[in-house]
C-alpha positions in Angstrom: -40.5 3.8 59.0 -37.8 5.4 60.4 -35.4 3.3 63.0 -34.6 5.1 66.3 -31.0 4.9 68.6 -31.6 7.1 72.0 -28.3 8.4 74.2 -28.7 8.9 77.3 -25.7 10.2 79.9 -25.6 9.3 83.3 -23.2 9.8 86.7 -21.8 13.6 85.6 -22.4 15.8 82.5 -20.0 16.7 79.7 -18.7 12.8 79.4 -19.6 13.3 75.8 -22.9 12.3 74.2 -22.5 14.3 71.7 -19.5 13.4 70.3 -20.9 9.5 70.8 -23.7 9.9 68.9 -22.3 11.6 66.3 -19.3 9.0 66.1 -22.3 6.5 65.9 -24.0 8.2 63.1 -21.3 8.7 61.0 -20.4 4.7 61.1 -23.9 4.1 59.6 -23.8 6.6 57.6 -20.3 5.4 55.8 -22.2 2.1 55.7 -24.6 3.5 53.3 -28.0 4.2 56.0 -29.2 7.6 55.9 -28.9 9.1 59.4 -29.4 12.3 61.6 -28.8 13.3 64.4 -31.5 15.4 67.0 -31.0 16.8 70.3 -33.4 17.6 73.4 -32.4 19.9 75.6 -33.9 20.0 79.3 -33.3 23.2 80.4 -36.6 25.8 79.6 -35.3 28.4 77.8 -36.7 28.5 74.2 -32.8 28.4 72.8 -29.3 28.9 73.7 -30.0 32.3 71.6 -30.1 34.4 75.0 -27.5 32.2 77.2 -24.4 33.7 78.2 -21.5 31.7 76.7 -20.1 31.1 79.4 -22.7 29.6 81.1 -23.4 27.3 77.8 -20.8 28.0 75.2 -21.4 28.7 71.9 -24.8 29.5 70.0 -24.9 27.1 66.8 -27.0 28.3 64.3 -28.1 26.4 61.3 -29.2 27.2 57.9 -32.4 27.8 58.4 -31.9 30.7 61.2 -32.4 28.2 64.3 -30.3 29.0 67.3 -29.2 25.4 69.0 -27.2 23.5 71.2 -23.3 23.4 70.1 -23.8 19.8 69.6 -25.5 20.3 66.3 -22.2 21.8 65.1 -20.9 18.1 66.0 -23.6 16.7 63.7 -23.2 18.9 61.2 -18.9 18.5 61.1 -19.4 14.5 61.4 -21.9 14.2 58.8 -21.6 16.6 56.7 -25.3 17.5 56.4 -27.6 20.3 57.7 -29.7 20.5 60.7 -32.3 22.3 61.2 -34.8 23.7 63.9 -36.5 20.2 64.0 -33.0 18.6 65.4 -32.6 21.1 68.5 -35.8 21.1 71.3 -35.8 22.3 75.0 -37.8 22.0 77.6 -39.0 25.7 77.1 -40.8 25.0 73.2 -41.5 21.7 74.4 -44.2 23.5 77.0 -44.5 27.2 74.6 -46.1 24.7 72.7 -48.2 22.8 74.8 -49.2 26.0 76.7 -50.4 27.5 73.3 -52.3 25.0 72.5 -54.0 24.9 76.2 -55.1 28.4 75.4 -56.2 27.7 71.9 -58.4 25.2 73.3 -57.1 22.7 71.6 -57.4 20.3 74.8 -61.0 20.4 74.8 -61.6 21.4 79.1 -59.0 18.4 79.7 -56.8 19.4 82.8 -53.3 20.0 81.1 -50.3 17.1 82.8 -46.8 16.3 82.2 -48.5 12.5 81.8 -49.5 12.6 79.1 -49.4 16.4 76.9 -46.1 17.4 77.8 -44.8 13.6 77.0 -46.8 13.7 74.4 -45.3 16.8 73.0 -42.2 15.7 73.2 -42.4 12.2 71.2 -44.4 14.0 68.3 -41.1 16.2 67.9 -38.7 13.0 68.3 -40.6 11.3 65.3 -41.2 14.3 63.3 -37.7 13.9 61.7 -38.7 10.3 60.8 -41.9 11.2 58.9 -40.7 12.6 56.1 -39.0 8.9 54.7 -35.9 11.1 53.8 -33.6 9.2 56.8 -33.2 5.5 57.9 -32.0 6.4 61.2 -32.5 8.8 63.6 -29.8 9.2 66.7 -31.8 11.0 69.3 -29.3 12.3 71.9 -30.9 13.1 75.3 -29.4 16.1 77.1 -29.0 16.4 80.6 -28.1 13.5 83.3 -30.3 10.6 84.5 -31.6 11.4 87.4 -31.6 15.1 87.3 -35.7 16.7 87.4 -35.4 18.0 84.8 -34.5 15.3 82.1 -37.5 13.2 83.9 -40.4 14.2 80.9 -37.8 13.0 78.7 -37.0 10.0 79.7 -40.3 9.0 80.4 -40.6 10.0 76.6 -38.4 7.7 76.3 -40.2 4.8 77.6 -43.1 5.1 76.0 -42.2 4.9 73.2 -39.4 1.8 73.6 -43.2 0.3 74.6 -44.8 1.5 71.9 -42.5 0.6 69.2 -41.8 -2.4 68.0 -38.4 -4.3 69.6 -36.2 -3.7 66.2 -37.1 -0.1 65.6 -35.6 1.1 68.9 -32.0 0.8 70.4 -31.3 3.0 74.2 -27.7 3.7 74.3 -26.5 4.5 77.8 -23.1 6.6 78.2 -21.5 6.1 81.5 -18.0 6.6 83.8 -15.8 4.5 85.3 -13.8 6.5 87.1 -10.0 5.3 87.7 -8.9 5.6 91.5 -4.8 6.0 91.1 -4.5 5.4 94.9 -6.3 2.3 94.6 -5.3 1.8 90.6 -8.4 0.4 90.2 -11.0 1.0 87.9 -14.9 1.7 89.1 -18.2 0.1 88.1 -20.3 1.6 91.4 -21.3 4.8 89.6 -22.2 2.9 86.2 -24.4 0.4 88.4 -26.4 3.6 90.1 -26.5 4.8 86.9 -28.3 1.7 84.8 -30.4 1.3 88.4 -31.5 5.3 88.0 -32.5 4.5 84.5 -34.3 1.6 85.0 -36.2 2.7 88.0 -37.8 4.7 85.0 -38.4 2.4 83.2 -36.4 2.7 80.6 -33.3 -0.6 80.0 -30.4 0.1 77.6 -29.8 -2.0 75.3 -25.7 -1.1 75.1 -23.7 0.5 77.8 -20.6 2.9 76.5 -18.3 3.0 79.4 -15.9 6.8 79.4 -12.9 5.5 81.0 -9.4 6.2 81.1 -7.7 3.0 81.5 -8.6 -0.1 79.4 -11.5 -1.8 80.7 -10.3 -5.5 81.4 -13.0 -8.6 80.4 -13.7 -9.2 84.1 -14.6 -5.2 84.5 -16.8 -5.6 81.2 -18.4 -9.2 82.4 -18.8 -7.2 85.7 -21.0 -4.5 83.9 -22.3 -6.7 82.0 -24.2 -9.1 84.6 -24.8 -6.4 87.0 -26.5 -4.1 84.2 -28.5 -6.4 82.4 -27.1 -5.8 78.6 -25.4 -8.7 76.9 -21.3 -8.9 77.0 -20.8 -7.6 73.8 -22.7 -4.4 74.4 -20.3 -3.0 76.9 -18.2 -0.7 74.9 -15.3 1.0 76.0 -14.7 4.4 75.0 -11.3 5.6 76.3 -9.8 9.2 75.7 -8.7 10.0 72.7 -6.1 12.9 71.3 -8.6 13.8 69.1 -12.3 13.8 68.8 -12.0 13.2 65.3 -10.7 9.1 66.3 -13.7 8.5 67.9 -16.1 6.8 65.0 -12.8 4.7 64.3 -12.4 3.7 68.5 -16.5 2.8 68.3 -15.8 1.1 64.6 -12.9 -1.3 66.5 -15.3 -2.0 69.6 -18.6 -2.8 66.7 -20.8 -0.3 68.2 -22.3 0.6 64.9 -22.7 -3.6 64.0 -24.1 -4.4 67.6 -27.5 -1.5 66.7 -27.3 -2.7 63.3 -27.9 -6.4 64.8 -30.9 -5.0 67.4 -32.5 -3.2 64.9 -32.8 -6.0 62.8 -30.8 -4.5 59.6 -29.3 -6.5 57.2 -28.6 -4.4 54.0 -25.6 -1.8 55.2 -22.0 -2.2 53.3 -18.4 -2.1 54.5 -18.1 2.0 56.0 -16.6 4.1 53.4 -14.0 6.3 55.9 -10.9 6.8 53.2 -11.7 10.5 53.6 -12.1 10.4 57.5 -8.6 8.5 57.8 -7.1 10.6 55.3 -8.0 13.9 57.3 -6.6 12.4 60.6 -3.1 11.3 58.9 -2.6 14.9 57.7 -3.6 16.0 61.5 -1.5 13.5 63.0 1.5 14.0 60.9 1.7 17.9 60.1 4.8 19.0 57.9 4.5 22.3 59.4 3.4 24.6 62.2 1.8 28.1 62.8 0.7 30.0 65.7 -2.4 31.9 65.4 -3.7 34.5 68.4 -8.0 34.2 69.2 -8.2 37.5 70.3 -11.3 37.0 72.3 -13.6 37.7 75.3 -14.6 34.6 76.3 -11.2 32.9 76.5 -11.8 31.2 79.5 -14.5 28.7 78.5 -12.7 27.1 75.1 -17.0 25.8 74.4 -17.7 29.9 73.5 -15.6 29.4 70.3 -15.9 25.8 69.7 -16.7 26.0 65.8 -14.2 28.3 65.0 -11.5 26.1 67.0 -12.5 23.1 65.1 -12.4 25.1 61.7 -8.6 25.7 62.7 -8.6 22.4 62.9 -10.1 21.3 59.4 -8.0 24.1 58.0 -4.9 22.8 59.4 -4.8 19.2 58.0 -6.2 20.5 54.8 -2.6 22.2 54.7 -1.0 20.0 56.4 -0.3 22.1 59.2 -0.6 21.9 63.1 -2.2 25.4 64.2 -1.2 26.3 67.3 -4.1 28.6 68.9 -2.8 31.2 71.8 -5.6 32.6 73.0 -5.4 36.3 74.5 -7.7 38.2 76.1 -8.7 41.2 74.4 -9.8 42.7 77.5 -6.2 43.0 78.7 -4.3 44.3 75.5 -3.4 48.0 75.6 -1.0 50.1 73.5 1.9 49.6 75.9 1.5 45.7 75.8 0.2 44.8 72.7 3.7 44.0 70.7 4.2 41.8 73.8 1.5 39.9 73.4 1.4 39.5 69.5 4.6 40.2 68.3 5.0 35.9 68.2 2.2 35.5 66.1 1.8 34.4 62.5 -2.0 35.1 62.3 -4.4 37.1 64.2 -8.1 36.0 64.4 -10.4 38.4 65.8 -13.3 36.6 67.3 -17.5 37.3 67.4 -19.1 38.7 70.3 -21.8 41.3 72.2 -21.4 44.1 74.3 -19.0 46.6 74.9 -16.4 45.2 77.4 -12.8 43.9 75.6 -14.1 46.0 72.2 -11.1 49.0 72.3 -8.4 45.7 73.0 -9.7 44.2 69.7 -9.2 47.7 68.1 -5.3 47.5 69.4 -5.2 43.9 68.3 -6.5 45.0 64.3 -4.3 48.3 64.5 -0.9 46.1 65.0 -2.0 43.3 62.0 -2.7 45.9 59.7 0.3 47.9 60.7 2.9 44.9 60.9 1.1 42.7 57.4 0.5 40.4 59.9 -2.3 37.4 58.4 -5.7 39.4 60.1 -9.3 37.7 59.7 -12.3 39.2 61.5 -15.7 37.2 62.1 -18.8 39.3 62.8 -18.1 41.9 65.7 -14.4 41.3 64.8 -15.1 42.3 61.2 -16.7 45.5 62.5 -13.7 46.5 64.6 -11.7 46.0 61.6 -14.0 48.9 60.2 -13.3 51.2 63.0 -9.4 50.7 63.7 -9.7 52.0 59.8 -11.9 54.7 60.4 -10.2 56.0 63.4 -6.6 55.6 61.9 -6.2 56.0 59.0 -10.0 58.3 57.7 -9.5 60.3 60.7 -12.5 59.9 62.5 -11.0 59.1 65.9 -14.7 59.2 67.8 -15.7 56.5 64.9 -17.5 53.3 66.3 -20.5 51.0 66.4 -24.1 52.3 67.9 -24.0 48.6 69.9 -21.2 50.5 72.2 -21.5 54.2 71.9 -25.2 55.0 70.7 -24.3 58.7 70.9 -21.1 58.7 68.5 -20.9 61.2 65.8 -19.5 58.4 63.2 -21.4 55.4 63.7 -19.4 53.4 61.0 -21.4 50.4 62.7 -25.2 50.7 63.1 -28.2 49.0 63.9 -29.8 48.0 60.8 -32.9 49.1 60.3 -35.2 46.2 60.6 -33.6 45.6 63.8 -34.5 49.0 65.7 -38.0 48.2 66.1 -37.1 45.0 67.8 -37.7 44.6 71.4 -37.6 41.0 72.0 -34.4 38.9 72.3 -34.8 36.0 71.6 -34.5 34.7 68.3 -35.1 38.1 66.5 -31.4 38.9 65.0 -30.9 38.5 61.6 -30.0 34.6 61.6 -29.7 31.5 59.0 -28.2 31.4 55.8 -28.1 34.7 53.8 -26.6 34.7 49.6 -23.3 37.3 49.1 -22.2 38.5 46.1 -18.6 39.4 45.5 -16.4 41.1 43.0 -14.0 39.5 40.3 -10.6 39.5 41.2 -10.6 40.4 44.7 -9.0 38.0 48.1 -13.0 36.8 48.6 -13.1 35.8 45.0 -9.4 33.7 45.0 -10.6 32.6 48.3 -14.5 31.1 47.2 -13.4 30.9 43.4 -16.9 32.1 43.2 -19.0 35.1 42.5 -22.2 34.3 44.5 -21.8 32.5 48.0 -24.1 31.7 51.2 -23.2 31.5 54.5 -24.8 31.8 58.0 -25.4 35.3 60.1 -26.5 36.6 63.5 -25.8 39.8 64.2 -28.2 43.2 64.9 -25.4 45.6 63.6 -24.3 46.2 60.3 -21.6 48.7 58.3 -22.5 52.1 57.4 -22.9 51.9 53.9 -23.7 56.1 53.9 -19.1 55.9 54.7 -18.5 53.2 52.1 -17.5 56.0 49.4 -14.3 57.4 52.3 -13.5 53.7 52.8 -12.8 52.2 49.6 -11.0 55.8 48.6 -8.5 55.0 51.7 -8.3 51.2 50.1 -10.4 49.4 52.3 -13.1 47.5 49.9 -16.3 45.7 50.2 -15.8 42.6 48.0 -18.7 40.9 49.0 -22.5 42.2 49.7 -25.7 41.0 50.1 -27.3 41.2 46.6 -31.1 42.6 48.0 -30.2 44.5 50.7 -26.6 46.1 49.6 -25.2 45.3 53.3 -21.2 44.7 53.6 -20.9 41.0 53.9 -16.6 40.9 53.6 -14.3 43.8 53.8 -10.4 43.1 52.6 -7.4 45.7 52.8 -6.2 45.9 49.0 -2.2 47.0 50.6 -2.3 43.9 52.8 -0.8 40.3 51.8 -4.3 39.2 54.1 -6.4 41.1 55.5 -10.4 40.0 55.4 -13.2 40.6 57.5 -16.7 38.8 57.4 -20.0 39.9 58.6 -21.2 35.9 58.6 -19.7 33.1 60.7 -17.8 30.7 58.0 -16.8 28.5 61.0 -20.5 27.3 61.3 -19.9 25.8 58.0 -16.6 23.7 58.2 -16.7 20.3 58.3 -14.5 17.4 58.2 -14.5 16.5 54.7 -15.2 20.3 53.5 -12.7 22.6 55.1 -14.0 26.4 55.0 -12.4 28.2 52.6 -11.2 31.3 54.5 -10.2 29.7 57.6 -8.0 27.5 54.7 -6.3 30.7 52.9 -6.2 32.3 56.5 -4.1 29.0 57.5 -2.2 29.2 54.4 -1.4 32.7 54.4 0.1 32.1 58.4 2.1 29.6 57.0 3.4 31.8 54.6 4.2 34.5 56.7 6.3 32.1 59.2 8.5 30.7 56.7 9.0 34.2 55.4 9.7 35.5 58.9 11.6 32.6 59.6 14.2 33.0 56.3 14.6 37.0 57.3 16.1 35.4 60.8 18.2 33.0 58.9 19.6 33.6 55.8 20.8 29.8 54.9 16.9 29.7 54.7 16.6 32.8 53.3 18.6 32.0 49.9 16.6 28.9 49.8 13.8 31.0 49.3 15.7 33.6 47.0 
């Protein structure tokens, strides 16, 4: 049977559970244990699928269509495996479910409680992953802060089954602050102490405590936590920024986080953690041998969460060339034709981002117009693809009333449209095309020297789709569809044949990057920048420029 490791979070939110737990999960994984990773979410909706991003960030989806918690694309990047829709629950399916079942009859008359259905409802789902003999471990992070009513069901989850389990099959893991007063210069155990107290007022008692700290944490601060919290010495960990998330697994290798569950779960057969690869990937970040600057034109600027995976794709992309990327991010709400060479002209790449709705679309037009017009590196995700399609249809076909039927349903050139499975749909939630999806793409094109491949899958979620009744007038003008789905014929990648790189993507590649498999177009986008700001760089000085020559 599967062994279990809980995290739980405790005096604020966003001190990083996620990022812990997958830190955690990748040490035992390097040390041969098969591992996942699963999330509960407390708040009820169903899935992020209908939260505004910048209430929640961005939607991760996985390759089986689910629509989760950003957290799974920390799994995902740390592990190198796929989730799924068991590894993401809220509150909301937690009771859909039980609520179903209550009008199936399936209780038999019994009057329907948190105690024990809802509870119940909940451990079935944090076992289910462990059923199938496929993992040693599962990492269960619990969302949410102890304390809050709404992580209560969970926690009490929690408890349960730390009773009903036996002692070596599961490990609580409570993630705490010490806060550092710079008047005083003194670190803080009071909050941690509330914390543990909160927990185990509930019953549940961690077994390690991970202190979030920004100054070292001296012995008598960790003997401190230690004897008012009930957990041995060793289990106080310190987890200190870092520059990087990435140096995480190695700060929880260094403080034997991964050995000290090994030891309470009674495991004896693990190896030395295989991380070559990991260290490797963080020398080339550390030590870049060159830098570019790429613009996120964007509409959700302000919370850097909406565009998490594609920022850490950047990141993947940039040490697999060995190159710091520098993101600027601009608001595409604010770029007009009188500002726009202000505000891109510095540029070596232009990135236009995914997003819904109408506001910030025409600045994202301006923003494809100029990298098109100047050869400056342009790639378009999703909605930015489709603005791609019609800046070209506008400017250079002719149709200047061209757009999408998401913004103007009336247009007369609706070079975007709904596809057709999709204008039946009422509901929102969860009913976009989603998940993993196969693309096929021509010989010889940028997707093909790109993928070195003919046949590819990556993830979608979208509604609207290219016009495939203009594709004749587009690839005439030079703009070509190298990539389509293989049943349906719909546009998966356009590319400009008269550009040095220009590509556009229907699917979200950044879902896909991970640590120790770099997506392939983020890494030609990244090389491509490069390119263009040494080139750029010799036309300003020609010492460097008969280098080159």
């Amino acid at each position: 049977m599967a062994k279990y490791i809980f995290v739980t979070g405790g005096v604020t939110s966003s001190l990083g559970k996620g990022i812990i737990a997958a830190s955690l999960a990748k040490l035992l994984q390097a040390r041969g244990l098969r591992v996942t990773i699963q999330k509960f979410d407390p708040y009820i909706n169903v899935d992020p699928g209908t939260l505004n991003p910048y209430e929640h960030g961005e939607c991760y989806v996985t390759e089986d269509g689910a629509e989760t918690d950003l957290d799974l694309g920390h799994y995902e990047r740390f592990l190198s495996i796929y989730t799924s829709q068991a590894n993401n629950v809220t509150t909301g399916r937690i009771y859909q479910t039980v609520i179903n079942k209550e009008r199936e009859g399936a209780y038999l008359g019994k009057t329907v409680q948190v105690i024990p259905h809802i509870t119940d409802e909940i451990k079935r789902r944090m076992l289910l992953l462990g059923k199938n003999k496929e993992f040693d471990i599962i990492v269960t992070e619990i969302g949410g802060t102890v304390g809050d009513i709404e992580s209560l069901p969970f926690i009490e989850a929690v408890r349960q089954l730390q009773w009903e389990m036996p002692e070596e099959d599961c490990v609580v893991i409570h993630l705490t602050l010490i806060p550092y007063l710079r008047a005083a210069k003194e670190l803080k155990t009071k909050p941690t102490q509330h914390s543990v107290k909160l927990l185990s007022q509930e019953g549940v008692h961690p077994d390690v405590i991970v202190c979030r700290t920004e100054e070292a944490l001296s012995p008598e601060i960790r003997r401190k936590i230690a004897l008012f919290c009930n957990v041995k010495l060793e289990a106080v960990i310190e987890a200190a920024d870092a520059p990087t998330i990435y140096e995480v697994p190695l700060t929880m290798m260094r403080e034997k986080l991964d050995l000290i569950c090994l030891r309470k779960m009674n495991i004896t057969q693990y190896g030395e953690p295989e991380l070559g690869k990991w260290k490797e990937f963080l020398d080339k970040l550390k030590y870049p041998k060159s830098k570019v600057t790429i613009g996120l034109i964007g509409k959700y600027i302000e919370l850097q969460d909406a565009y998490k995976s594609i920022l850490e794709a950047f990141v993947h992309a940039g040490a697999m060339n060995e190159c710091k990327v520098q993101i600027v991010n601009v608001h595409s709400e604010f770029i007009t034709d009188d500002n726009v060479d202000e505000k891109l002209s510095n540029l070596d790449g232009l990135l236009v981002a995914p997003g819904f709705g109408h506001r910030g679309v025409e600045g994202k037009i301006i923003a494809v117009k100029y990298a098109r017009e100047h050869n400056l590196p342009f790639f378009g995700i999703c909605l930015g693809m489709q603005m791609a399609v019609i800046e070209f249809a506008r400017n250079v076909l002719g149709l200047k009333d061209a757009h999408s039927t998401e913004m103007d349903a009336e247009t007369k050139n609706p070079v975007i449209d709904l596809m057709e499975e999709q204008k039946k749909v009422t509901a929102k939630g969860g009913t976009m095309r989603l998940g993993a999806y196969p693309c096929s793409i021509v010989e010889n094109s940028l997707a093909h020297k790109i993928y070195n491949s003919t046949l590819i899958t990556e993830r979608h979620r979208h509604r609207w789709e290219f016009n495939n009744a203009y594709l004749p007038q587009f690839e005439g003008a030079g703009m070509v569809a190298s990539g389509k789905n293989p049943e349906s014929g719909l546009v998966e990648i356009i590319e400009l044949q008269s550009h040095p790189f220009f590509i556009g993507v229907q699917y979200h590649p950044e879902l896909k990057s991970t640590v120790e498999r770099p997506q392939p177009v983020f890494v030609h986008f990244i090389k491509a920048a490069k390119e263009f700001a040494e080139s750029r760089a010799a036309l300003k000085n020609p010492v460097l420029q008969g280098e080159m020559i």
